[in-house]
C-alpha positions in Angstrom: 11.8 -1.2 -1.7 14.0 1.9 -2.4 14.1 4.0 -5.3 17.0 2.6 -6.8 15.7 -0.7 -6.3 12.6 0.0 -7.9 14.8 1.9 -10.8 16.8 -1.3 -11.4 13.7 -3.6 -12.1 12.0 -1.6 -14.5 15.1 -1.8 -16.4 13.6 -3.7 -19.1 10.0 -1.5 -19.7 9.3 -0.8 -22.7 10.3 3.0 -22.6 12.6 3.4 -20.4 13.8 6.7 -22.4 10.9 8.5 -21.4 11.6 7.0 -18.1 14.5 9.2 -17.7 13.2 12.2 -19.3 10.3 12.2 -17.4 12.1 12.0 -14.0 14.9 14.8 -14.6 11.5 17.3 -15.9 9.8 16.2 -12.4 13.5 17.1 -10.6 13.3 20.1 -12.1 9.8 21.7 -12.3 7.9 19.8 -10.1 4.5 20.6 -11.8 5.1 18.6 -14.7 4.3 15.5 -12.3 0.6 16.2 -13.6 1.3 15.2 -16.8 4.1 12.3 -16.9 2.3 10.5 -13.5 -1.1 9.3 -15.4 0.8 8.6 -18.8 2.9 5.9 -16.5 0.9 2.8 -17.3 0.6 3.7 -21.2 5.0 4.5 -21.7 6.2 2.1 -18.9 3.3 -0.8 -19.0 1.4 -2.7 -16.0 3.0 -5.8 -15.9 4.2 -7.3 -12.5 8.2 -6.8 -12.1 10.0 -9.6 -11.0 12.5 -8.0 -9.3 9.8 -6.3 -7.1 7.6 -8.0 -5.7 3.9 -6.8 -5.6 5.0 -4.3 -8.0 4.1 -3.6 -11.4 6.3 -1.7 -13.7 3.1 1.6 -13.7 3.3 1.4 -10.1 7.1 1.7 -9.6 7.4 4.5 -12.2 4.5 6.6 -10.4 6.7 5.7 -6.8 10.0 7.3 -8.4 8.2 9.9 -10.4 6.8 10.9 -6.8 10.1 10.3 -5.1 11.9 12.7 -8.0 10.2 15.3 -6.5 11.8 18.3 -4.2 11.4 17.5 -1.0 8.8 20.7 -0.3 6.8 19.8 -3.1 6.3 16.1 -1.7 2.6 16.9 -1.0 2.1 16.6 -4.7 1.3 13.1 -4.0 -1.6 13.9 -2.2 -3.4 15.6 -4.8 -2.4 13.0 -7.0 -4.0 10.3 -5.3 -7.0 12.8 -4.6 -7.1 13.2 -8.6 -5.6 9.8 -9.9 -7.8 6.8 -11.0 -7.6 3.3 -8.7 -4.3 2.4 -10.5 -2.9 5.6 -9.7 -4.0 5.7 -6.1 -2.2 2.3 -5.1 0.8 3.8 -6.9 0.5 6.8 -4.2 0.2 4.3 -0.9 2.5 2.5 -2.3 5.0 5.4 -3.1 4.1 7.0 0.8 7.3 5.1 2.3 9.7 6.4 0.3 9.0 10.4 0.1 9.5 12.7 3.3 6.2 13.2 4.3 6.3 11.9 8.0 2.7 11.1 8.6 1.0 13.7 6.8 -0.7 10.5 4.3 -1.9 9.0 6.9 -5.7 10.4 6.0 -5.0 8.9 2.0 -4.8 5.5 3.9 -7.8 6.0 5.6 -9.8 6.7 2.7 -8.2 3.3 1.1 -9.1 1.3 3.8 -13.1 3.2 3.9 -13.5 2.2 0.2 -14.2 -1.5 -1.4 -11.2 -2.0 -3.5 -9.3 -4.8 -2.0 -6.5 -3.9 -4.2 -6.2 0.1 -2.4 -6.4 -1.7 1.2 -3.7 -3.9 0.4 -1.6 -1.2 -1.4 -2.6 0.9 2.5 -1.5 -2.2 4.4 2.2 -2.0 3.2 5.1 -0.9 5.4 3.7 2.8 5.6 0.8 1.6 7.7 2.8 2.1 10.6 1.7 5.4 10.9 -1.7 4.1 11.8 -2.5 4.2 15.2 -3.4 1.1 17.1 -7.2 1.0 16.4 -7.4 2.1 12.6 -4.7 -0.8 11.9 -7.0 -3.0 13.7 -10.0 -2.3 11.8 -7.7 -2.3 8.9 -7.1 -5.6 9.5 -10.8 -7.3 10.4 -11.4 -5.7 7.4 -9.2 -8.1 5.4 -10.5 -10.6 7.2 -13.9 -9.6 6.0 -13.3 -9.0 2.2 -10.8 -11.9 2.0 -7.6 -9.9 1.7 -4.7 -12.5 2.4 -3.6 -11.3 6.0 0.0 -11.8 4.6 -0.3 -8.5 3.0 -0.3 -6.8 6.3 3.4 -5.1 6.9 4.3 -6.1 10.8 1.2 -8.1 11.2 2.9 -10.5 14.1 4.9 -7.5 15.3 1.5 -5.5 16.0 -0.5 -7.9 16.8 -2.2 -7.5 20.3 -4.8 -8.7 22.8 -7.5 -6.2 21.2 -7.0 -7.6 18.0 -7.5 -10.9 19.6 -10.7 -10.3 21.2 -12.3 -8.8 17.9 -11.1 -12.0 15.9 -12.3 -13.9 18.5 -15.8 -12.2 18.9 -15.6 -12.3 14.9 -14.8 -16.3 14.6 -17.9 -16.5 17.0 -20.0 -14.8 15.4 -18.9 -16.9 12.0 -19.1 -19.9 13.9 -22.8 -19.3 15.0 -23.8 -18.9 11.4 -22.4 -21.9 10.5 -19.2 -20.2 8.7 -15.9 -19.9 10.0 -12.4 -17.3 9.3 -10.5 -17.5 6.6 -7.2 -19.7 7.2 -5.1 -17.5 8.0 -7.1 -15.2 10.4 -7.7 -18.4 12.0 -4.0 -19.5 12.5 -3.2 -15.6 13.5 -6.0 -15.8 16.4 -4.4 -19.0 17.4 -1.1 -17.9 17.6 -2.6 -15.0 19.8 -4.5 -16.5 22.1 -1.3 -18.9 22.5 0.9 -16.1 23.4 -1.9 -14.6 25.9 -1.3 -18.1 27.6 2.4 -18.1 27.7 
């Protein structure tokens, strides 16, 4: 998603005059982000957009509220997501791809992926997660396998996808299998289509 993607679904919230107001204040004295960012669910609501997939209407708002932001005051979204509550973390992973902070929130998506909330390791997983390096994404990804996060979540997931994270799903599905359980579906089709190309 862009920013002007994101603006054009939440076309129909239900205050999309504050909307406006609140990103030209943000443009323009960046501090104010501390106020408008956590009053985003109440003005804008939480529904799912259609237009944008896997968003809803508080998260986009946060994203383009962050986005609004000078470029040198981008690190404002870390001590959002520091300060915000789970709703307004996920809006900050989320928001990571589209503000000019390189890979300096790389340590918010390691704190996502540490805690329980399926919802912030699936906000972590998105197209941002690129800045992981090889063996974080991998745990990041057992991990979904573990708390039964839908591996389709996963940005890149064939693209990434390598002989180490073969062996662990494999050692995994072992393990599973020796309890009498086995992976989820989709883990299981993923270590198939691994172990297939590892035989090509």
């Amino acid at each position: 998603m862009t920013p002007d993607s994101l603006r054009a679904a939440l076309r129909g919230v239900p205050d999309p005059d504050w909307l406006d107001a609140a990103l030209r204040r943000v443009a323009a004295e960046p501090a104010a982000i501390d106020r408008f960012f956590p009053a985003a669910g109440r003005r804008c609501g939480r529904a799912p957009l259609p237009d944008a997939p896997g968003w809803s209407a508080d998260e986009a708002a946060r994203a383009l509220l962050l986005a609004a932001l000078p470029d040198e005051h981008a690190a404002h979204a870390r001590t959002r997501y520091l300060h915000g509550d789970a709703a307004e973390k996920r809006a900050v992973l989320k928001a990571l791809p589209l503000l000019p902070v390189g890979a300096a929130g790389v340590p918010l998506l390691h704190d996502a992926i540490r805690t329980n909330d399926t919802r912030l390791l699936t906000a972590a997983l998105g197209p941002y997660a690129r800045h992981l390096d090889p063996a974080a994404w991998r745990q990041a990804v057992l991990k979904c396998v573990f708390t039964g996060v839908p591996l389709a979540v996963v940005h890149d997931l064939d693209a990434r996808a390598d002989g180490e994270l073969a062996a662990m799903l494999g050692a995994l599905d072992a393990e599973r299998r020796a309890a009498g359980r086995g992976l989820p579906a989709d883990a299981t089709d993923l270590l198939t289509r691994l172990r297939a190309n590892q035989e090509a």
